[in-house]
N, C-alpha and C positions, 0 to 999 in steps of 0.2 A: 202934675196929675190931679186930676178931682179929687176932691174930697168928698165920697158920697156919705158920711157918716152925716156929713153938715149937713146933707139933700133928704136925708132919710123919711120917707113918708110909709114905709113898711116895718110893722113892726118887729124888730130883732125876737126870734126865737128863745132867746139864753132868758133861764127863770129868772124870776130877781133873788138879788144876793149868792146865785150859784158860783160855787167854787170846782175848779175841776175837780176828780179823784187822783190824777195825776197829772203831771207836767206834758204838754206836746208842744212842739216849734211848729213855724209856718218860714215860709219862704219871705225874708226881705232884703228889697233892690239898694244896692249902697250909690245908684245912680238910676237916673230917668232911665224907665224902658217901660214900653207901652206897648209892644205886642212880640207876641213871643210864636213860633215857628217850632210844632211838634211834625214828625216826618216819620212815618211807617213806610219802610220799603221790603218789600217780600218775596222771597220764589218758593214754590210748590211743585210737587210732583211726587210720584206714586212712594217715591222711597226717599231716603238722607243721601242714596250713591247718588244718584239721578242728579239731587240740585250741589253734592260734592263738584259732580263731575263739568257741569257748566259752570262758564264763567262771569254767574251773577257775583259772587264774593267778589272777587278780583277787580270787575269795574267796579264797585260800589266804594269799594276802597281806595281805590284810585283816587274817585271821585271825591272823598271825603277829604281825601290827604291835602288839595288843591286849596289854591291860595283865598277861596271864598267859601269852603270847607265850613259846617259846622263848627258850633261849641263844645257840644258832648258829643258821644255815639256810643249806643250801647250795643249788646245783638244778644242775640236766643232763640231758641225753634221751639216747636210743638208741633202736636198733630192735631190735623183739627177733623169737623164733625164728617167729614166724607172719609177719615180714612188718611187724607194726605200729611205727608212731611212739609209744613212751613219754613224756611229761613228768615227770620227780620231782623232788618237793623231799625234802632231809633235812635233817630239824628233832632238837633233841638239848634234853632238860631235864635238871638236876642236882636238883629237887624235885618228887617226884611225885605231892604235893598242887596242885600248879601248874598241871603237865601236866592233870591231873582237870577241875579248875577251865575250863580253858581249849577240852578237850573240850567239855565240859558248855555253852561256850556258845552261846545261844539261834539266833542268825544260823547259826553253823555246823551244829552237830545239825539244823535245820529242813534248812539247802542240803542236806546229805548224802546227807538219811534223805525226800528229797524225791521220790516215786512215778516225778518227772521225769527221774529219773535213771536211768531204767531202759528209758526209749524213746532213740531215734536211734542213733547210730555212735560215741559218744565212752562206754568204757568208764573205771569209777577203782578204783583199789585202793587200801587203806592196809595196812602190816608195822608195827606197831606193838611194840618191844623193849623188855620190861622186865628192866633186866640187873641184877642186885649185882655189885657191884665186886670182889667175888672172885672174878667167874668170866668177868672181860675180861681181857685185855692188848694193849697199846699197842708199836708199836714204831715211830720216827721216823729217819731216814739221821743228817738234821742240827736241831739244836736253832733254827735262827733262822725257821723257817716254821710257823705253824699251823694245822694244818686241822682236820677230825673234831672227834672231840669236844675235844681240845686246845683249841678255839676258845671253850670253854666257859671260863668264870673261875669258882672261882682255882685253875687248873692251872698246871705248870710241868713245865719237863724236868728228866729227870735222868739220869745215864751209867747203864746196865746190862752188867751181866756176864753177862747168859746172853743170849747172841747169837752167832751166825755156828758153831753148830752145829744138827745135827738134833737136834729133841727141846725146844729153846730156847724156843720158842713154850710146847709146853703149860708148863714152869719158869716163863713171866712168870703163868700165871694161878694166883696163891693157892691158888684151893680145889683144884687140883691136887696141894697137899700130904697132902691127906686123901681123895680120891676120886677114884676112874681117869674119869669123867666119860664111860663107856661107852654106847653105844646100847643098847636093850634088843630090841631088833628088827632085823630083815634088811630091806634095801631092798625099797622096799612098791613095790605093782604100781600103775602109774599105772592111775588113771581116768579117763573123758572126762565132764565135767560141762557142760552146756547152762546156761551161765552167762549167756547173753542175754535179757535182759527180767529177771533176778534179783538176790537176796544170796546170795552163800557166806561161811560163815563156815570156816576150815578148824584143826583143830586138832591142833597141831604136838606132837611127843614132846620127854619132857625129852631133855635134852643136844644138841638138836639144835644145827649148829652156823653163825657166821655169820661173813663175813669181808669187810671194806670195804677196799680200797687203793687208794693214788693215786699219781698219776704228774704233777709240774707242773715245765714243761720251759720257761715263759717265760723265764728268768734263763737258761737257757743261749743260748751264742752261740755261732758258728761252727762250732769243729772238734766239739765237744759237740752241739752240736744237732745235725747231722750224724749223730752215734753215737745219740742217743735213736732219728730217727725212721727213720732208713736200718736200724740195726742191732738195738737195743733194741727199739722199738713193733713189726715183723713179731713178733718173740720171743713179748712180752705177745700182740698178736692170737691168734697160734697156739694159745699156752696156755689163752686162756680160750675161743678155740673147739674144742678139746676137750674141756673139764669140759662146756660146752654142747652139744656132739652126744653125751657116751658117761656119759650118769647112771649106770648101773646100772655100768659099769666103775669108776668114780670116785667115786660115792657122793654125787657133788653134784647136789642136785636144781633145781637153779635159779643160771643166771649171766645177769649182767647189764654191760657195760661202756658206760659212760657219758660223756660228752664235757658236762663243764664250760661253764656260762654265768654270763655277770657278770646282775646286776638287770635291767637295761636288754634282756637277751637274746642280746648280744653273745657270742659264741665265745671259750672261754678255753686259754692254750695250758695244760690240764692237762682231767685224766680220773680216773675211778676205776671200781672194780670190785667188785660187790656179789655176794656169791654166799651159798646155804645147803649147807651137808653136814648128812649125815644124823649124822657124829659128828666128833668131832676128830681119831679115828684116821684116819677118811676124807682130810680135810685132810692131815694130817700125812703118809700114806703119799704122795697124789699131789706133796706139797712135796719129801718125802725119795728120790721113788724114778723117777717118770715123766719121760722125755725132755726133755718141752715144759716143762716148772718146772724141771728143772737146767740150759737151757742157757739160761733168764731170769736163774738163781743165779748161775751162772760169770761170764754176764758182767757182771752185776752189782759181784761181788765184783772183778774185772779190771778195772773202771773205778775202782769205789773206790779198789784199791790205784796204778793210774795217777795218778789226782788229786788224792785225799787231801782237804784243808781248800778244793780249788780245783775240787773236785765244784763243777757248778751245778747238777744234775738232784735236785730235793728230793720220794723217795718215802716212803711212810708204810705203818702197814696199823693195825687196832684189831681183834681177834679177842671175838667172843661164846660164851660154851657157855650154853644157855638152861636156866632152871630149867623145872619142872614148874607150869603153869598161869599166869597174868598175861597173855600173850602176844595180840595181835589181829589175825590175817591175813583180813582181807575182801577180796572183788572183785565189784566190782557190774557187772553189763553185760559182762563181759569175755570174749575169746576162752577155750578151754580150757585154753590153755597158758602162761597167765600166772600167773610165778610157784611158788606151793604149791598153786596151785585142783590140780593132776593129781593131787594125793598126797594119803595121810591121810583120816584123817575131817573130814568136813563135815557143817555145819548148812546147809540151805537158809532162808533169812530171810524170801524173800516167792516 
């Protein structure tokens, strides 16, 4: 793998002499891998019976179970800004002959790309990431929980030094030593696409950017649990319902917050939040500068420095800047405002 620290012609954000205020981990590979395979697959419809009652889950699991099968899979729903009940799973490959392989098979491409999926009330989508590993970063609170791609082997943690300032994020991603990873375009004018009865295909700009984080609060007890959902979770709600009502302020074209389920379907005490910006600056300004993300930060940081090694509240995030081309945003069936169908260029499929 490069070494871009060697390459570095940009100058690192981290002040000089800064020390964290506390400890975070990042993600490292205990072998070569060089691009990694995030997979958002989703059904929608007016209600949670509706996408119960079709047999999205049951193929998806199928599918996973199969001998080219994913490294992780997570899943969780929400409701998103129309009103509808989401279902998703996130699946993560470390080999993207694998992932190809696994696409490609026969059972699934037939269910997907099956005419039948284009009549009744149960819409699907799939975000299909194809990232190199120079242009993600990871960052973890505490090294003994793994979620995201972590969950992937053969990862491991390890302490990083560029954290717990502004600017620290774009520092953990490599190709940032070489390339400002700027948008080349101004926030694009949403469209309304009649995605009912069809395919879209939509095609995203490089550096667009993506950001997963999670929040899993079982392991706290009492006076902790307390602070997560009394004082912490209002914080988080607020904040991602603003990047969700004010795209054109914030640059995020799309959030998602999701509530965690075990196999079985059971309710898990943890969530995550999946959102796109149009660039990293986007992200980074709304982290460094808007109300609703600093007063997530503070108190963040005000808990850590409270509890230290006897934190129970274990959060995470994994940041993507996406290259130019590989990427797969489809929605078949779907309202208008799911997702990336408003923005960008599209293919219509059928």
């Amino acid at each position: 793998m490069i070494d871009y620290e060697e390459l570095r012609i940009i100058r690192e954000r981290r002040p000089a002499s800064f020390e964290p205020p506390v400890k975070r981990y990042s993600i490292r590979w205990e072998r070569s891998v060089d691009l990694a395979i995030t997979a958002y697959y989703g059904a929608q419809a007016p209600t949670k019976e509706a996408v119960e009652q079709a047999d999205f889950k049951q193929v998806m699991l199928a599918a996973f179970a199969s001998d080219c099968g994913p490294a992780s899979v997570e899943q969780g729903f929400f409701v998103d800004a129309a009103g509808q009940y989401n279902f998703v799973f996130v699946a993560y490959w470390l080999d993207p002959l694998r992932h190809e392989r696994w696409e490609a098979d026969s059972q699934l491409h037939a269910w997907w790309n099956d005419p039948i999926r284009l009549a009744g009330t149960i819409g699907l989508w799939r975000e299909v990431l194809r990232v190199p590993i120079e242009r993600m970063e990871t960052l973890y609170a505490y090294p003994d929980y793994k979620v995201g791609i972590a969950r992937c082997p053969p990862s491991t943690f390890t302490l990083t030094r560029n954290s717990g300032y502004f600017g620290a994020m774009r520092d953990r991603i490599p190709a940032s030593a070489v390339d400002s990873l700027a948008t080349a375009m101004a926030f694009p004018q949403p469209v309304k696409r009649h995605s009912a009865g069809t395919r879209w295909l939509v095609h995203v700009p490089k550096n667009l950017t993506v950001i997963r984080s999670g929040q899993y609060w079982a392991k706290c007890g009492g006076e902790q649990r307390t602070d997560y959902l009394v004082k912490m979770r209002p914080l988080l709600e607020k904040g991602t319902a603003h990047l969700g009502q004010y795209p054109e302020e914030t640059g995020c074209l799309s959030m998602r917050l999701s509530r965690c389920v075990e196999a079985g379907g059971r309710e898990r005490d943890e969530s995550f939040n999946h959102a796109y910006f149009l660039s990293l600056a986007h992200l980074e300004e709304w982290s460094a500068s808007h109300r609703t993300h600093l007063a997530i930060w503070r108190h963040a940081i005000e808990m850590m420095k409270a509890y230290g090694e006897k934190r129970e509240l274990r959060t995470w995030h994994e940041v993507y800047v996406l290259p130019e081309g590989g990427q797969r945003f489809e929605y078949v069936n779907c309202h208008p405002r799911t997702g990336l169908l408003p923005y960008f260029e599209g293919s219509r499929l059928e």
